[in-house]
N, C-alpha and C positions, 0 to 999 in steps of 0.2 A: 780775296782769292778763293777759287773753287775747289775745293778739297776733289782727290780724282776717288771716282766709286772703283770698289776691285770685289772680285769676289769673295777671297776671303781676307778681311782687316787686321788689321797686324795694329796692336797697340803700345806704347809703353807708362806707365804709371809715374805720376811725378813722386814724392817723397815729404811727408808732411816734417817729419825731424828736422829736418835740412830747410824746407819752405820756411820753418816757424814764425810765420806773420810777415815775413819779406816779400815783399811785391818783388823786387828786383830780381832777389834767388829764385821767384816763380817764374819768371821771363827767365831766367838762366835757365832752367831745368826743362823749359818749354823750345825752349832753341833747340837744346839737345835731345830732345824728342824728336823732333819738327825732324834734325838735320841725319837722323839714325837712317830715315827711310817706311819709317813709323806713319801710319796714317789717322790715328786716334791717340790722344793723351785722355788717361786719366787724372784728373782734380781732387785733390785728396781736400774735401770741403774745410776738416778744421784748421789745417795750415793757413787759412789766408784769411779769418778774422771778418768773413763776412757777416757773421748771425753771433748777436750781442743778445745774453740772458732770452733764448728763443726768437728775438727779433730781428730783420734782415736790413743792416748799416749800407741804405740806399748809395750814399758818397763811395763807399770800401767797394760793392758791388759794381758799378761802373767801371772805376777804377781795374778791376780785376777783368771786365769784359774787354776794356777797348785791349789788354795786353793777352787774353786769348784771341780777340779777333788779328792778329800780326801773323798770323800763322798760320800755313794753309792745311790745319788738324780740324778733326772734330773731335767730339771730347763725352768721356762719358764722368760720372762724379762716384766717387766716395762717399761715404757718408761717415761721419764719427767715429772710429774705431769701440769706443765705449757706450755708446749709444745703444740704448737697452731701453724698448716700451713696456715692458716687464719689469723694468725699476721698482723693487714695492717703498724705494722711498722717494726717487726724484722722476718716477715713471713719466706724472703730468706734461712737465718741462722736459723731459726728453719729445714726446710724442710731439710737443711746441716744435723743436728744432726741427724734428722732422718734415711738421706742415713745410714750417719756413725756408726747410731743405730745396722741396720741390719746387717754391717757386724761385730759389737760386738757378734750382737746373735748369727748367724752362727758360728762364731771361738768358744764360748760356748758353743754351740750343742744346746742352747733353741729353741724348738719347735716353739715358738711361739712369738710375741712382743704385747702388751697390748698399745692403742696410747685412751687417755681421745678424744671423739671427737670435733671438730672443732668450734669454737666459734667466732661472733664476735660481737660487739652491732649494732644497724641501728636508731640511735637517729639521732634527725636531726642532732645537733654539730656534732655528729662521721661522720655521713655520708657526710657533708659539709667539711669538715676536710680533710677524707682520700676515698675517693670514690668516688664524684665530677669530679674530675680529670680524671678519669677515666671511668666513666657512664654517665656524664652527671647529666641532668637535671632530669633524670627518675624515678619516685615511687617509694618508698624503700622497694615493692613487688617484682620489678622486679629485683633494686640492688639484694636482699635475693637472688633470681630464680639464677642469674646469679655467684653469688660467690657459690652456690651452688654446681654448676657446675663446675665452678673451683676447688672446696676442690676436686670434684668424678674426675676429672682430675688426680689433683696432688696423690692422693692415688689407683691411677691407676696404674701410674707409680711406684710407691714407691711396689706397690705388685706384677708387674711384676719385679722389683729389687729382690723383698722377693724371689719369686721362685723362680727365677737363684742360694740362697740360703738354699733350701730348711727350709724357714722359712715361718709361717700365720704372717698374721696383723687382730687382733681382736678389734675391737672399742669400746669402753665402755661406758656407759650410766653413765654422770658423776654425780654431785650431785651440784646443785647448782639452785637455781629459778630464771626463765627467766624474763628477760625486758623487754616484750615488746617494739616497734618490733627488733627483734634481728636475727641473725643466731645462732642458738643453736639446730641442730638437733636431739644431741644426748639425751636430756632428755624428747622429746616425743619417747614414743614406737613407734608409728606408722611414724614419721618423718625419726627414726633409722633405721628401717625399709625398708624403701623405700631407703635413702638412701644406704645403703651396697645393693641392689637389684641392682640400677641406676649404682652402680660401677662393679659390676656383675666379679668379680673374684673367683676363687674356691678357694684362698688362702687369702680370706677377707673374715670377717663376723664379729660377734658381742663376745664382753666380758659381761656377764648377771652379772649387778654387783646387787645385789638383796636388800642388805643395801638401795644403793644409788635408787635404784627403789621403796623400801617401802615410804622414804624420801619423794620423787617425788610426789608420789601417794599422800600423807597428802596434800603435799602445791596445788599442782595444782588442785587435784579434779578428778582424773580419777583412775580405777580400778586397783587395782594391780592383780589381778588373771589373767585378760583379759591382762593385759599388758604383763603378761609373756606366757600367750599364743600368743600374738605380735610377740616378740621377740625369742621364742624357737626354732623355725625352721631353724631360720638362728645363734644361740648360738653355738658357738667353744670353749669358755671356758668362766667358771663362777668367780667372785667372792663372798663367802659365808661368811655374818659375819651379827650382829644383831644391832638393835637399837629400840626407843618405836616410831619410827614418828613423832619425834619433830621438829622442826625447831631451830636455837640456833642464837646469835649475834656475834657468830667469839670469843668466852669466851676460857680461857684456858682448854684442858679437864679438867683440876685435877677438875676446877670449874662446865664442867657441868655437869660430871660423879655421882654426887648426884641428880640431879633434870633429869636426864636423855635425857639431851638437844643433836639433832644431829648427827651427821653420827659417833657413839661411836666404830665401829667397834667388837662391844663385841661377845663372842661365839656365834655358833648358837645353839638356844637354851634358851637363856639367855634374851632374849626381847621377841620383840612382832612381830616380820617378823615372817611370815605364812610358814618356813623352810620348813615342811612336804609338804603341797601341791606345794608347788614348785618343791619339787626333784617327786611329782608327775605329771606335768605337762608337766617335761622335761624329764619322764621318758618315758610320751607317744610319743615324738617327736623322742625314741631311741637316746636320748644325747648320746655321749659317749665320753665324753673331761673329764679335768681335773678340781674336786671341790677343789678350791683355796681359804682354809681357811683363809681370809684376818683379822684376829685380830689384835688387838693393842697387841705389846710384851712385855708391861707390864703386861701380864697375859701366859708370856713364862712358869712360871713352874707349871702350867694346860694346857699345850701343848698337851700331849700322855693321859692325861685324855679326853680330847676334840675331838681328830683326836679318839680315840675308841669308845666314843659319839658318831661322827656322822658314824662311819663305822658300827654301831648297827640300823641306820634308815634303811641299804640296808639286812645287814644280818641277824636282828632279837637279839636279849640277846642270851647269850652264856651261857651255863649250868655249 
């Protein structure tokens, strides 16, 4: 079945917790994608036990395609939530899962693969530890300078692999407060920025996760309007969901979903991220990717209420 083209694509994200290795729960969570009105799901890759110790379990893969081909969605992918090619100790085998990533996506037809960006600490202990060896005796400016470089290496390659695919690698602003001094590019706008520039591929750019950017914005102290004017230019896909700008202690949701604590992932709409001016920002930029409504699915059957929600910010109330 032919998925219908629109101009602008309305997604919903399945949910890897809930997936955990169930084929079946991933056909549930793909129906109710399918049936919201939603015309792209996201594939949250480690849910579904495709790629064993870096290598892609041909039987499992199959398996997993004929139950995304049921649906008349296309699909963009996930990648690892903890997936870090700046690992300095299981870096190698992550970069593995990565390759192995790409060719899941491709054989899936996902457009696109979503990679959380590059992390690593630069405390003295880490850097005496695992970088010493390596750098020397050198300022933990120039360490940062230098793995910097390496990460825009390593995703160099990896989006020259994507193309031979025809698949992007979009990098995401992840959510989480920096330690000083660290490598964590991705939660400055302007660091993210620069970086996907420095790598300078036409099939690399950023994933505008806007939850995780309002977050950002509260702890660190800089604008969020200006940040996503930062980051718009070089955005290939979003992710869209809500929160109040809290900070939270790692609490179970059930616990902080009352006091409003943290990246809650709730409709948009539903908090206090500034939605509207956003799809206006990115509207001056002539975005044209896919808004990836990334909810938590326990709020699955308000699905096709939500996806018509936000399809009424482009097209206006209907009579």
């Amino acid at each position: 079945m032919t998925p219908k083209k629109i101009a602008r694509p309305i997604g919903i994200s399945t949910n890897a917790d809930m997936i955990d290795g169930s084929i079946s729960r991933f056909q549930e969570e793909l129906e109710a994608v399918s049936a919201s009105g939603a015309e792209y799901g996201e594939i949250i890759l480690h849910s579904l036990d495709v790629i064993v110790n870096g290598t892609v379990d041909p039987k499992r893969l199959r398996e997993v395609k004929e139950i995304c081909a049921r649906f008349p969605l296309q699909y963009t992918m996930h990648l690892p939530f903890v997936l870090n090619i700046l690992d300095p100790i299981r870096g190698d085998i992550h970069y593995r899962v990565f390759e192995s990533a790409l060719e899941v996506a491709s054989e899936l037809e996902c457009s696109l693969v979503v990679y959380h960006a590059s992390h690593t600490a630069l405390d003295p202990a880490h850097v005496e530890k695992y970088y010493q060896g390596t750098f020397g005796s050198e300022e933990s400016d120039l360490i940062r300078q230098r793995l910097l470089r390496m990460d825009a290496e390593k995703l160099s390659l990896l989006a020259d692999r994507a193309a031979t695919l025809g698949v992007a690698i979009a990098l995401e602003n992840p959510n989480g407060a920096e330690a000083p001094p660290s490598v964590a590019y991705g939660i400055d706008p302007t660091g993210l920025r620069n970086h996907v520039t420095m790598i300078g591929r036409k099939n690399l750019g950023i994933t505008l996760d806007v939850g995780h950017l309002y977050i950002q914005s509260k702890i660190l102290g800089y604008d969020y309007r200006e940040a996503i004017r930062i980051l718009a230019p070089l955005t290939i896909h979003t992710h869209v969901h809500d929160n109040f700008g809290k900070s939270d202690r790692g609490e179970p949701y059930i616990q902080r979903l009352p006091y409003g604590l943290g990246d809650l992932h709730l409709p948009p709409g539903t908090g206090q991220v500034p939605i509207d001016e956003t799809l206006e920002i990115l509207g001056q930029v002539d975005y044209r990717g896919i808004y990836m409504l990334e909810i938590e699915f326990r709020f699955w059957p308000y699905f096709a209420d939500h996806v018509a929600l936000f399809k009424r910010r482009f097209d206006g109330p209907t009579s």
